[in-house]
Backbone as numpy.savetxt, mean C-alpha at the origin, in Angstrom:
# Nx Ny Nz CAx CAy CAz Cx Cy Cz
5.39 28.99 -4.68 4.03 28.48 -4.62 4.02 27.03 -4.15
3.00 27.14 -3.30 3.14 25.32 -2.52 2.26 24.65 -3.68
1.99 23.31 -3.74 1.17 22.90 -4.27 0.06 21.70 -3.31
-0.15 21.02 -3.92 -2.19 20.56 -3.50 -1.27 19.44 -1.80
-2.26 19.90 -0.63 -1.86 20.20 0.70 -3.18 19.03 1.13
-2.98 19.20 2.40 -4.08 18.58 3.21 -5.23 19.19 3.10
-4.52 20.42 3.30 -5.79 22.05 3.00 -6.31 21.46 1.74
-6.14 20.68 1.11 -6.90 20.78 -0.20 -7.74 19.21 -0.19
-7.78 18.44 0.38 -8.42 17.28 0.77 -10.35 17.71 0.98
-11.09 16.95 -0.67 -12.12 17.57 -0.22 -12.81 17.02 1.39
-13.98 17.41 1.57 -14.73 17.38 2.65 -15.13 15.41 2.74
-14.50 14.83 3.73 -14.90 13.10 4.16 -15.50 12.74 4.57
-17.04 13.80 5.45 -17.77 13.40 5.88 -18.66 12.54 5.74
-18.93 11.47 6.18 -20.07 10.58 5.72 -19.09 9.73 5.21
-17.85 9.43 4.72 -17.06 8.50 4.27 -16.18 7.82 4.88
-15.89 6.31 4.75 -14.86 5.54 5.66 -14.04 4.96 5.23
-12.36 5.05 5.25 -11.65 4.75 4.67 -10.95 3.89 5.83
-10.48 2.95 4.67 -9.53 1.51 5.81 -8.14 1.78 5.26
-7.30 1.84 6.29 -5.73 2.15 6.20 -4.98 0.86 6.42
-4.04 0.44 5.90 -3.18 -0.99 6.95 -1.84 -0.21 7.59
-1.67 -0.58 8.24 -0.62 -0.53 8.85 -0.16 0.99 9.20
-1.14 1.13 10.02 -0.93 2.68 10.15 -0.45 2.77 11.90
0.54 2.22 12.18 0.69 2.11 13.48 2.12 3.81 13.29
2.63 3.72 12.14 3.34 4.63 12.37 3.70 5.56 11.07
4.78 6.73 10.82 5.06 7.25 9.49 4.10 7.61 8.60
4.25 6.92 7.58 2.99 6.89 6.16 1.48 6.89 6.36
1.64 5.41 7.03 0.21 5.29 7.59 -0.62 5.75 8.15
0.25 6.39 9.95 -0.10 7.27 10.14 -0.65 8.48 10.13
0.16 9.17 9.12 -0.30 10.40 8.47 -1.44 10.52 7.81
-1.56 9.44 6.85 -2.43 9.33 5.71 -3.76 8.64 6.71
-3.50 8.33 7.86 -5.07 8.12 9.26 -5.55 10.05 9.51
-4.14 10.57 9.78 -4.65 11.80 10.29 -5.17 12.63 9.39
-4.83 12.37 7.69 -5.51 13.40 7.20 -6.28 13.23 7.05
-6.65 12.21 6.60 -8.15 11.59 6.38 -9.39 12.20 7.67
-9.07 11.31 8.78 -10.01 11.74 10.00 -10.27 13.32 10.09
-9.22 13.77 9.97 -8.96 15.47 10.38 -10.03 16.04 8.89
-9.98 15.41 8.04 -11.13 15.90 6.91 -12.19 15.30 6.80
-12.89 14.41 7.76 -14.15 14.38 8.08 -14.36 12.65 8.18
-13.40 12.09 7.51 -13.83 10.29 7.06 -13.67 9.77 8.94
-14.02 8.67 8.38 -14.40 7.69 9.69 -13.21 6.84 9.14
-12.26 6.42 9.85 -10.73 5.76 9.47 -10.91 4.68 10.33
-10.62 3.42 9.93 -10.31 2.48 10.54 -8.89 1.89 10.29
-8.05 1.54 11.36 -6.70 1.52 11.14 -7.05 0.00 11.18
-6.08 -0.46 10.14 -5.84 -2.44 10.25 -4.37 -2.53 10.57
-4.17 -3.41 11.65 -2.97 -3.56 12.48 -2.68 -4.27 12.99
-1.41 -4.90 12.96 -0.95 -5.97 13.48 -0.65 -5.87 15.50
-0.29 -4.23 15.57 0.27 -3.74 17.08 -1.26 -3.08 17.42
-1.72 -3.55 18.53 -3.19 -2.44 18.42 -2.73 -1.81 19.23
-1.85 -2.05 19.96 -1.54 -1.14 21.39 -0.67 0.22 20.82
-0.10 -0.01 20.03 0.40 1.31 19.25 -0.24 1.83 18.56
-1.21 1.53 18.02 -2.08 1.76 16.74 -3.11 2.87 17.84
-3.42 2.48 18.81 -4.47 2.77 19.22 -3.86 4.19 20.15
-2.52 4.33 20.35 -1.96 5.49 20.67 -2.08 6.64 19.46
-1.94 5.88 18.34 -1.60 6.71 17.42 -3.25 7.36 17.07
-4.02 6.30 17.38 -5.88 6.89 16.90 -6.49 7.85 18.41
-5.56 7.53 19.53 -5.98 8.93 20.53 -5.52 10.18 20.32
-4.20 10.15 19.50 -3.42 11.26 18.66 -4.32 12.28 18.18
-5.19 11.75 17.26 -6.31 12.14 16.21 -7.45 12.92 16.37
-7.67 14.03 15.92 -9.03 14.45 16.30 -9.71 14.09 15.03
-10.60 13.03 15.52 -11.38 12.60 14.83 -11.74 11.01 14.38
-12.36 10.75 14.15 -13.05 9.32 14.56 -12.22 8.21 13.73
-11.52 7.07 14.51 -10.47 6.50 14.39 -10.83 5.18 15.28
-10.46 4.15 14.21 -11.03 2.70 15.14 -9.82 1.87 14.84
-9.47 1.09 15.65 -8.57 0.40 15.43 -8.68 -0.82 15.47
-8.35 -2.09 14.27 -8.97 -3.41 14.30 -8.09 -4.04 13.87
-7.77 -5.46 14.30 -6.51 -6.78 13.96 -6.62 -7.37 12.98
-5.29 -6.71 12.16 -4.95 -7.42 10.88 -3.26 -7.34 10.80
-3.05 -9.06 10.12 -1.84 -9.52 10.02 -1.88 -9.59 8.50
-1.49 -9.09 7.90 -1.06 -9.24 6.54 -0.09 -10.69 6.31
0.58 -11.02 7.02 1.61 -12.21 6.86 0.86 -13.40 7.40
-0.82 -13.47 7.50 -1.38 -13.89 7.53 -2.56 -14.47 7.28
-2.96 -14.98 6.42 -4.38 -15.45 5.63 -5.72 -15.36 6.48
-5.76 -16.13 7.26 -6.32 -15.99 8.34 -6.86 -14.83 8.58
-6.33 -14.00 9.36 -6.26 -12.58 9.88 -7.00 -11.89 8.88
-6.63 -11.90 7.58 -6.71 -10.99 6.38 -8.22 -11.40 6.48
-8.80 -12.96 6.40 -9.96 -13.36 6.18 -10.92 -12.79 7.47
-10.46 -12.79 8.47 -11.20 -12.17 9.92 -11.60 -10.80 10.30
-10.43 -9.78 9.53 -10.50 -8.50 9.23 -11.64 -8.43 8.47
-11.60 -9.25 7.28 -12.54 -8.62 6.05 -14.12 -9.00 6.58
-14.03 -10.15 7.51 -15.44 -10.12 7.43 -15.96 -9.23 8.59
-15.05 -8.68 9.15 -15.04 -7.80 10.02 -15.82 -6.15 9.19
-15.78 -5.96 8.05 -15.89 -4.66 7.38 -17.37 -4.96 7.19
-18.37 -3.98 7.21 -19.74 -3.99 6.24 -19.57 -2.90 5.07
-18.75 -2.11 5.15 -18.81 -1.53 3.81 -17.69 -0.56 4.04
-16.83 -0.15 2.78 -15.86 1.43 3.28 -16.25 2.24 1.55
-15.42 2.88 1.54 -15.16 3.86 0.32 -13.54 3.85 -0.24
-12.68 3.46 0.98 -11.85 3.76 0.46 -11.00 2.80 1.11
-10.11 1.84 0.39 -9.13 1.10 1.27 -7.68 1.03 0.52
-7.13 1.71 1.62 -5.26 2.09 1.57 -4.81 0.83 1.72
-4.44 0.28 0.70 -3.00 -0.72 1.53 -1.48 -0.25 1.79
-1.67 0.31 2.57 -0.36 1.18 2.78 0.62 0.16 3.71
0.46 -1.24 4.24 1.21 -1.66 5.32 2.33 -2.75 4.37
3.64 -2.35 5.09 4.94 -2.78 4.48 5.84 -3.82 5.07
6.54 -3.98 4.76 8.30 -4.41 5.26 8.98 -4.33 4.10
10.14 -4.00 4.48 11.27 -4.02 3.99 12.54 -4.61 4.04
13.12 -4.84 3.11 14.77 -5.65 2.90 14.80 -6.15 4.59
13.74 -7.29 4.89 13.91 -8.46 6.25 14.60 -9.26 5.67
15.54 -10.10 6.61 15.50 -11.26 6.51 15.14 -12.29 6.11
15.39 -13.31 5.50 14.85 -13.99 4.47 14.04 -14.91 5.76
12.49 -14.73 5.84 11.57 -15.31 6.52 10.14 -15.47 5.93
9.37 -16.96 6.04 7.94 -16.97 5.70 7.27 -16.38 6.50
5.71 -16.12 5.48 4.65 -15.77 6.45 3.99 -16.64 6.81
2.63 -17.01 7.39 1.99 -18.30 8.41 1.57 -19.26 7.29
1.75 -18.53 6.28 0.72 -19.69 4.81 2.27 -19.85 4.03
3.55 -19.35 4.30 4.57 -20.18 3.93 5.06 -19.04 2.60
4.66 -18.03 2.18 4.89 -17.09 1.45 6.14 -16.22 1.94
7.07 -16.18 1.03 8.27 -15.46 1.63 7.49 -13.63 1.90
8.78 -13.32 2.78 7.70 -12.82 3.89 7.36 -11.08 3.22
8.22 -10.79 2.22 7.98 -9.64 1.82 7.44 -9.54 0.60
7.00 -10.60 -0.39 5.66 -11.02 -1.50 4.67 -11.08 -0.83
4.78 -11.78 0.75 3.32 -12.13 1.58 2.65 -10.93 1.83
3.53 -10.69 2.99 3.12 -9.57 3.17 2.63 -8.35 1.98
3.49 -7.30 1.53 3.17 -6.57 0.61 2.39 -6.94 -0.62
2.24 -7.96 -0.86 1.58 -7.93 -2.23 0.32 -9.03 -2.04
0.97 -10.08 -1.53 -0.01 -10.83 -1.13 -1.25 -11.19 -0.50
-0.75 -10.13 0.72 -1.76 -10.35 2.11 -2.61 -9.19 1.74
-2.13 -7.98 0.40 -3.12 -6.79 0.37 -3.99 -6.92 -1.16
-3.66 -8.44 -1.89 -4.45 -8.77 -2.54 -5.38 -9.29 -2.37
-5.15 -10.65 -1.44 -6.47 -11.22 -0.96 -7.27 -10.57 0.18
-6.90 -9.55 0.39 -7.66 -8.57 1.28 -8.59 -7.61 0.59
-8.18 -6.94 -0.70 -8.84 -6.33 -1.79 -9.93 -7.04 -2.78
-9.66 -8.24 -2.33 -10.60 -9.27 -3.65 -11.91 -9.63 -2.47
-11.23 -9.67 -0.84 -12.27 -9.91 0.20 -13.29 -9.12 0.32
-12.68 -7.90 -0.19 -13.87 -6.75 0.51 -14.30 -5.85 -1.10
-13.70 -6.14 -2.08 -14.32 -5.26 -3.33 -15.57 -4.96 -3.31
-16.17 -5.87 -3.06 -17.90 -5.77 -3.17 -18.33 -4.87 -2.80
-17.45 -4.79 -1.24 -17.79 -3.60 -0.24 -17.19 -2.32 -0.61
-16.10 -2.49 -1.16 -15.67 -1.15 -1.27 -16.75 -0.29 -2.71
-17.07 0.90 -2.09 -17.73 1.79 -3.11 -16.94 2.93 -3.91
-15.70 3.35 -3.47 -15.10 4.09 -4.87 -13.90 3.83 -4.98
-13.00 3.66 -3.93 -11.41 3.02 -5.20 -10.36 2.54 -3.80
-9.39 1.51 -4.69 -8.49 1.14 -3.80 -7.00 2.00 -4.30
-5.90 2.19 -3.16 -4.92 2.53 -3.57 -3.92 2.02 -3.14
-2.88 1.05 -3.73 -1.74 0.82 -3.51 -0.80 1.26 -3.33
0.60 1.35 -1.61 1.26 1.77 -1.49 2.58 1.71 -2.72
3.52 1.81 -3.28 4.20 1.16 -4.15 5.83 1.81 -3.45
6.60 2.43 -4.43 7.82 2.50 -4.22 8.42 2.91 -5.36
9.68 4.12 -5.27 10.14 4.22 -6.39 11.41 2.39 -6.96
11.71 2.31 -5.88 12.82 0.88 -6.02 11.87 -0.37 -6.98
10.45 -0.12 -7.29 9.91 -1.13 -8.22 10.76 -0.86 -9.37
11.64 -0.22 -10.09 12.54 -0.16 -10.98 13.11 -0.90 -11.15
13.56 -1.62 -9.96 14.86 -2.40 -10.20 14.11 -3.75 -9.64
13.14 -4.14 -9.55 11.95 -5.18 -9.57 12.17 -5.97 -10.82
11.96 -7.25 -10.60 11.70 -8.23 -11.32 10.87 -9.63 -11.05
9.80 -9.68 -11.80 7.99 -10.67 -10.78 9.17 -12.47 -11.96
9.55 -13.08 -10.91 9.82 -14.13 -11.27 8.45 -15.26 -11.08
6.93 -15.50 -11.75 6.43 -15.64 -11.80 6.83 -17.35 -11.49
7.73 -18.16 -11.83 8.11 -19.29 -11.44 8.69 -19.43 -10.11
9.20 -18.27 -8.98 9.90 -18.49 -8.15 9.42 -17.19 -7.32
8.15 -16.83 -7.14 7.80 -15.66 -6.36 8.06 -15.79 -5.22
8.47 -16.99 -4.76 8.38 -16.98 -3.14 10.24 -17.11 -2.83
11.01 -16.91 -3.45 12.38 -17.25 -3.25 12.93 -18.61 -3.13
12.38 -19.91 -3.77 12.40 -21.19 -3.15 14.16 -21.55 -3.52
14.06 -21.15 -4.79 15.05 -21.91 -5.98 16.19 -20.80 -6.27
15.95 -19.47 -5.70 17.47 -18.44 -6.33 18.21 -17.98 -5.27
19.22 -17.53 -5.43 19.60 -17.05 -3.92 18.75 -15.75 -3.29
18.51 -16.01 -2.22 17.71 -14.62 -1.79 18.20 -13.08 -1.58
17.35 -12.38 -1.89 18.10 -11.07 -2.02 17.29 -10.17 -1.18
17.35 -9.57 -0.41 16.82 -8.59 0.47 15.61 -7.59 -0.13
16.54 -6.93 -0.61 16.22 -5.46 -1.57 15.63 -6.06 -3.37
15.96 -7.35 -3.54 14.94 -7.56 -4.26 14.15 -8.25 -4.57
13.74 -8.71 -2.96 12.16 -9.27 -3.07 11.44 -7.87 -2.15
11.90 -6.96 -1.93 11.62 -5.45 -1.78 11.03 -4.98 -3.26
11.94 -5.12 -3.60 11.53 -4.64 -4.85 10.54 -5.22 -5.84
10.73 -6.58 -6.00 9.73 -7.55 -6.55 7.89 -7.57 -5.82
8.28 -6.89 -4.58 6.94 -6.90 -3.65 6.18 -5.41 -4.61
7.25 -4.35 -4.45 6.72 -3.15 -5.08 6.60 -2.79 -6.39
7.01 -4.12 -7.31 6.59 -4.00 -8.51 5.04 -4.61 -8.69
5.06 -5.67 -7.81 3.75 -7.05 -7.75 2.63 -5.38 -7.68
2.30 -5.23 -6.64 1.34 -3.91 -6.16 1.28 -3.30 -7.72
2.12 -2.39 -8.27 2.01 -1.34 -9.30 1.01 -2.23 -10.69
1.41 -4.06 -11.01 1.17 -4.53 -11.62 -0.68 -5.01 -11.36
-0.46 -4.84 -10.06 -1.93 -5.53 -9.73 -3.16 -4.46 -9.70
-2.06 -2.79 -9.27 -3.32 -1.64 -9.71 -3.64 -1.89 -11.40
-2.69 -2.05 -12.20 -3.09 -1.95 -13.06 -4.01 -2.93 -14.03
-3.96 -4.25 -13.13 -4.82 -5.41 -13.83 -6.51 -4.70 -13.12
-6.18 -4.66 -11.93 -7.60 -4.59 -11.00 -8.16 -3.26 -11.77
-7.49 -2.27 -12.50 -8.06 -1.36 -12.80 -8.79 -1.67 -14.26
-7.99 -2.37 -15.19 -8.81 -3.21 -16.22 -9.23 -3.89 -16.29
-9.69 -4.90 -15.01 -10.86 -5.72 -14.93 -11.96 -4.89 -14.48
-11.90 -3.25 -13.97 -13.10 -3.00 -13.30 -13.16 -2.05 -13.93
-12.63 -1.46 -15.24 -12.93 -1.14 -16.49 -13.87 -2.23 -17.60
-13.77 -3.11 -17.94 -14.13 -4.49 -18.39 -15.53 -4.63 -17.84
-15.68 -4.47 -16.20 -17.17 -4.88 -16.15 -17.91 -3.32 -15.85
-17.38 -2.62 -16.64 -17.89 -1.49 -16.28 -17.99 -1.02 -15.00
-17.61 -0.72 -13.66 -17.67 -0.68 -12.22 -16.89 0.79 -12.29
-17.24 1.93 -11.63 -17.36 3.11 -11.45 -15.89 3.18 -10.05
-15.77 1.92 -9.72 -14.52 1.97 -8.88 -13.27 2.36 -9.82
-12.46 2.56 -9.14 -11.23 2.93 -9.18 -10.10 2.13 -8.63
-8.93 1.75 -9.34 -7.41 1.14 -8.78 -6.36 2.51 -8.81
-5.76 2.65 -8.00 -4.75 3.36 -8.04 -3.87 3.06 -7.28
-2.29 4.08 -7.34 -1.52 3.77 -6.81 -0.52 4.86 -6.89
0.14 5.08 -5.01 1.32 5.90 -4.84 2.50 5.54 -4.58
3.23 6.68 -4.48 4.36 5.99 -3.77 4.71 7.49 -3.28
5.55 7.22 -1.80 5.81 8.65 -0.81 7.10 8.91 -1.39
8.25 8.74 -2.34 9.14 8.97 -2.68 10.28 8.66 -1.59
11.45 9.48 -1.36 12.08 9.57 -0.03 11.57 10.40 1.19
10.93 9.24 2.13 10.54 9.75 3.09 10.64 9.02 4.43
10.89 9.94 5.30 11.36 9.45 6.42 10.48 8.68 7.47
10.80 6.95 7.58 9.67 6.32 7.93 9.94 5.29 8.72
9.59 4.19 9.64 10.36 3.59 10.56 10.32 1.79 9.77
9.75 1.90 7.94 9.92 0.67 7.33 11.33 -0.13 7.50
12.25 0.75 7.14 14.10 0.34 7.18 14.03 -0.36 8.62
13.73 -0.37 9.90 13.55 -0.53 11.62 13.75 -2.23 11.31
13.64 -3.24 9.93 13.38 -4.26 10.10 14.50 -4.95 9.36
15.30 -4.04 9.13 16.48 -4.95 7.96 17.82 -5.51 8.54
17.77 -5.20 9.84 18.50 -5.77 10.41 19.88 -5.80 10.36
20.46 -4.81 9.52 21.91 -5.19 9.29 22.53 -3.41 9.05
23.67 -3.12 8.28 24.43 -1.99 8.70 23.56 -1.03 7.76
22.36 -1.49 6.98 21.96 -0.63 5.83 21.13 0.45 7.00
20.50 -0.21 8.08 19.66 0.72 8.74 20.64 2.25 9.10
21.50 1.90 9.40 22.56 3.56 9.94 22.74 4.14 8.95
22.87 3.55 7.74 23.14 4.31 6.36 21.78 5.03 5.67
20.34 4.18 6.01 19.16 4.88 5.95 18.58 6.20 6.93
19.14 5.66 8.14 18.68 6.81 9.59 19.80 8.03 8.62
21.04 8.02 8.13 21.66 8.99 7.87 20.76 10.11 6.83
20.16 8.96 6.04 19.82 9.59 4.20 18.49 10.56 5.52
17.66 9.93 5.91 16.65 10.43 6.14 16.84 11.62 7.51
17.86 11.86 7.61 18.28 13.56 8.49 18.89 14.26 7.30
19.34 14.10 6.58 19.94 14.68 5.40 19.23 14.80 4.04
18.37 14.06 3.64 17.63 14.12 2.50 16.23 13.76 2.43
15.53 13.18 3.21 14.16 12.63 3.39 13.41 13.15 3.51
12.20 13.30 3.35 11.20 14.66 3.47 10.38 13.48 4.47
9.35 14.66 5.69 8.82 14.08 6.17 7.59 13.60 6.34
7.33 12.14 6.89 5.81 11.40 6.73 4.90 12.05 6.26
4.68 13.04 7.22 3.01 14.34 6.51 3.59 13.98 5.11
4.75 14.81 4.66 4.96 14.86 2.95 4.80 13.78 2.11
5.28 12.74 2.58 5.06 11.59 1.84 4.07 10.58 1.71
3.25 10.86 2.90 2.04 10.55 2.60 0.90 11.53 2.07
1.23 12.21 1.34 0.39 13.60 0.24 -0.16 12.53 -0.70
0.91 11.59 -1.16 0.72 11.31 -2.75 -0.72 10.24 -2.27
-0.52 9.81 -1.42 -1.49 8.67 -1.11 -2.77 9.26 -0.91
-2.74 10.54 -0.21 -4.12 11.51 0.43 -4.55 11.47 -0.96
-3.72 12.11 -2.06 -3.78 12.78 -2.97 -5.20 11.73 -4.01
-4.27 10.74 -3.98 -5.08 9.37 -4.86 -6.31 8.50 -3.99
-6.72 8.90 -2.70 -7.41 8.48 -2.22 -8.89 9.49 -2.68
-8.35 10.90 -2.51 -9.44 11.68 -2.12 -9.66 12.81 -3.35
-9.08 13.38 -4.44 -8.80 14.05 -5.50 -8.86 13.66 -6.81
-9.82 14.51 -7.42 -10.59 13.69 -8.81 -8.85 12.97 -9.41
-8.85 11.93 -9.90 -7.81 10.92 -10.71 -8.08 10.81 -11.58
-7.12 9.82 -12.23 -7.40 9.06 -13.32 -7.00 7.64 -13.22
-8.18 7.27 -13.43 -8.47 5.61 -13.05 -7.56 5.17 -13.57
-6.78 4.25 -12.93 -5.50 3.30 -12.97 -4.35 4.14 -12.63
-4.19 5.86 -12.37 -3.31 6.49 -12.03 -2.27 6.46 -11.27
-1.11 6.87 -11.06 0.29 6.68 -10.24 0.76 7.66 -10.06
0.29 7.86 -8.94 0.98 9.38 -7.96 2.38 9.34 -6.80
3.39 10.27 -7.03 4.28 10.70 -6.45 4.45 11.53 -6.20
5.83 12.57 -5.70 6.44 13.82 -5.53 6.89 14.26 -6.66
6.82 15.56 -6.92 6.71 16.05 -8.16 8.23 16.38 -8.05
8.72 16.30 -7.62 10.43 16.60 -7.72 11.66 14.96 -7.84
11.68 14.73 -8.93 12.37 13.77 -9.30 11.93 12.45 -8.76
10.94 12.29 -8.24 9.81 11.03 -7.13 10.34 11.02 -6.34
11.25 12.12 -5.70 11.94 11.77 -4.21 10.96 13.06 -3.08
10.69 14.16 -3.43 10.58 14.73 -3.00 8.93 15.72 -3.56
8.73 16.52 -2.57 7.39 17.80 -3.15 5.86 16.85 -2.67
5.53 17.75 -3.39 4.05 17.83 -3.95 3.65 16.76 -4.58
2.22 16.42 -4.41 2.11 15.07 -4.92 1.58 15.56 -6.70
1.96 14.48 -7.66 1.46 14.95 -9.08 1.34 13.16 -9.74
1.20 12.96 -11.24 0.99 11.64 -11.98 2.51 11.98 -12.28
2.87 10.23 -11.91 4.43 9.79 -11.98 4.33 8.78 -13.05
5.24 8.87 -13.51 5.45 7.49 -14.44 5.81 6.22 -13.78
5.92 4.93 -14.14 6.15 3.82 -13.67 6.93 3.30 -14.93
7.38 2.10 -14.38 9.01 1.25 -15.48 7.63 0.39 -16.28
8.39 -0.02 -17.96 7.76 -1.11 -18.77 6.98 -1.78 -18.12
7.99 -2.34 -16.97 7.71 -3.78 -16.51 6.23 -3.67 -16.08
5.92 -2.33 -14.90 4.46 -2.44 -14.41 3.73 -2.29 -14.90
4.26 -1.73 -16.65 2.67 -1.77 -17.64 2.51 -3.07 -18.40
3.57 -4.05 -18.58 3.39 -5.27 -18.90 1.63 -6.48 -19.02
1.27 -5.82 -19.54 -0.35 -6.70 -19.61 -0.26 -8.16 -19.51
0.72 -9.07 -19.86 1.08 -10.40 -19.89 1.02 -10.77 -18.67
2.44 -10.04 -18.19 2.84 -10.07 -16.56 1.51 -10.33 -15.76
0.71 -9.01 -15.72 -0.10 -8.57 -14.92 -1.22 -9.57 -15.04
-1.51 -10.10 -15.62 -2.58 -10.99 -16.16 -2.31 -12.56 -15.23
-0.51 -12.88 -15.60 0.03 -14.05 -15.06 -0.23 -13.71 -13.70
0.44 -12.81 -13.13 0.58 -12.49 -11.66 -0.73 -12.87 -10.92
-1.60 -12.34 -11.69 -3.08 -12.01 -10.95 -3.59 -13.66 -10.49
-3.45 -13.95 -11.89 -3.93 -15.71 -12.00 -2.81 -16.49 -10.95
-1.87 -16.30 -10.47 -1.03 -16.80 -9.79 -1.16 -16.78 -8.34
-1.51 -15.24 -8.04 -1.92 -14.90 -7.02 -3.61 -15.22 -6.33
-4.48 -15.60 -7.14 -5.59 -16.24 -6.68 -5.32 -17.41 -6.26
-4.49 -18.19 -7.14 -4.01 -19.43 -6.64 -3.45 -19.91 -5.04
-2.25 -18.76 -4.86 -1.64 -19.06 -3.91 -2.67 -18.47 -2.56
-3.54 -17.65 -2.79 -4.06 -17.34 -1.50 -5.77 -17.56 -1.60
-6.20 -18.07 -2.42 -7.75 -18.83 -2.63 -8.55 -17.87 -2.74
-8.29 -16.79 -3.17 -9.09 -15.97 -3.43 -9.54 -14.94 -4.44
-10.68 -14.97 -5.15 -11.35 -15.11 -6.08 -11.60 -13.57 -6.57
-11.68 -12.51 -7.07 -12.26 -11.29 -7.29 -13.34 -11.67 -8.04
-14.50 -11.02 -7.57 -16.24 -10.74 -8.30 -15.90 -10.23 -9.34
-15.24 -10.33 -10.30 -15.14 -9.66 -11.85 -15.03 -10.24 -12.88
């Protein structure tokens, strides 16, 4: 028996969901199911010229508009760019790069991943009318939010775990954003997936011998994009449970999307509270709550 499919994505008509970084893999997918079930998708993207290959791909109504996540700016130009959606994916990544800032000086995989899709979520809440969902990761496990040193200034830098520290930040911030909009009573929704092992062109940026050892896992063990972007369809479009965390129902690597557990750390209320307050700081931006 299969379990809950694209085939099962209710009806999107009349609804518009904003994707990031859907130039390829995850993103991708989670553009096509959407459009292909009726929503009006707008892809946010740093490549439009790829992006916009990928939205002629599509049957079905697909816009493609410039956004830099590793950029404040951008994030601020995008948002005022939106008049209203239903649904906004932050699905856009990097992974174990090189130790590099983004344009506001944020090491580049806090900026990006956690950063650039917070002050993008606090830009447009108003607008959004039923829920946001955060990409996450099973590797937030081995995450640790050094709330004194988020940007790598002062420790030695580690690839894979400011990877990881990016995909814990996200899991921590569905869960604050979901109890502040519990708190003012707001009928929105925070959630959050993760595609488990799936085969995706994020690794394309790490630059070193791990990529041949990833291209290997993902001919041999990886399930593909369509699959791993289920869990995300899943939490975008399928009654939830507010503050919920969806994966593959087979050990979080693999299957059907179902409610996954997450580590202590991302239920940490302290954390999540610090983070949040930290993160308004560093990128000036305020949530209506």
């Amino acid at each position: 028996m299969g379990g809950w499919n694209v085939s099962d994505i209710p009806d999107q008509t009349g609804r518009t969901a904003i994707v990031t970084g859907a130039t390829s893999g995850l993103g991708a997918a989670t553009a096509r199911a959407l459009a292909e079930a009726g929503a009006r998708v707008i892809i946010a993207v740093r490549n439009q010229v790829k992006a916009q290959g990928v939205a002629n791909s599509i049957a079905g109504e697909v816009q493609v508009r410039s956004l830099d996540l590793a950029d404040l700016g951008s994030v601020r130009a995008f948002a005022e760019s939106v008049d209203r959606a239903d649904i906004l994916i932050n699905n856009a990544g990097v992974m174990a790069v090189p130790k590099s800032t983004t344009a506001d000086g944020f090491e580049m995989q806090i900026g990006t991943n956690f950063l650039g899709h917070f002050a993008l979520t606090g830009l447009l809440l108003d607008r959004i009318t039923d829920r946001v969902v955060n990409v996450s990761s099973i590797t937030h496990y081995i995450g640790r939010i050094d709330l004194d040193d988020l940007n790598w200034e002062h420790r030695a830098y580690s690839r894979f775990g400011a990877y990881a520290q990016s995909k814990l930040a996200l899991l921590l911030f569905t869960n604050e954003l979901q109890r502040r909009l519990r708190l003012a009573d707001s009928p929105k929704l925070a959630l959050a997936a993760h595609p488990g092992y799936a085969a995706t062109e994020i690794s394309s940026k790490t630059q070193n011998f791990l990529e041949q050892l990833v291209g290997l896992g993902n001919r041999l063990v990886a399930q593909s994009a369509d699959m791993g972007a289920l869990p995300t369809v899943y939490a975008a479009t399928a009654e939830v449970e507010p503050g919920g965390y969806y994966g593959p129902e087979w050990f979080d690597w693999r299957g059907f999307p179902k409610r996954v557990g997450e580590s202590a750390a991302a239920r940490d209320e302290k954390t999540a509270r610090q983070l949040w307050e930290l993160a308004e700081q560093l990128t000036g931006v305020n949530f209506p709550l």
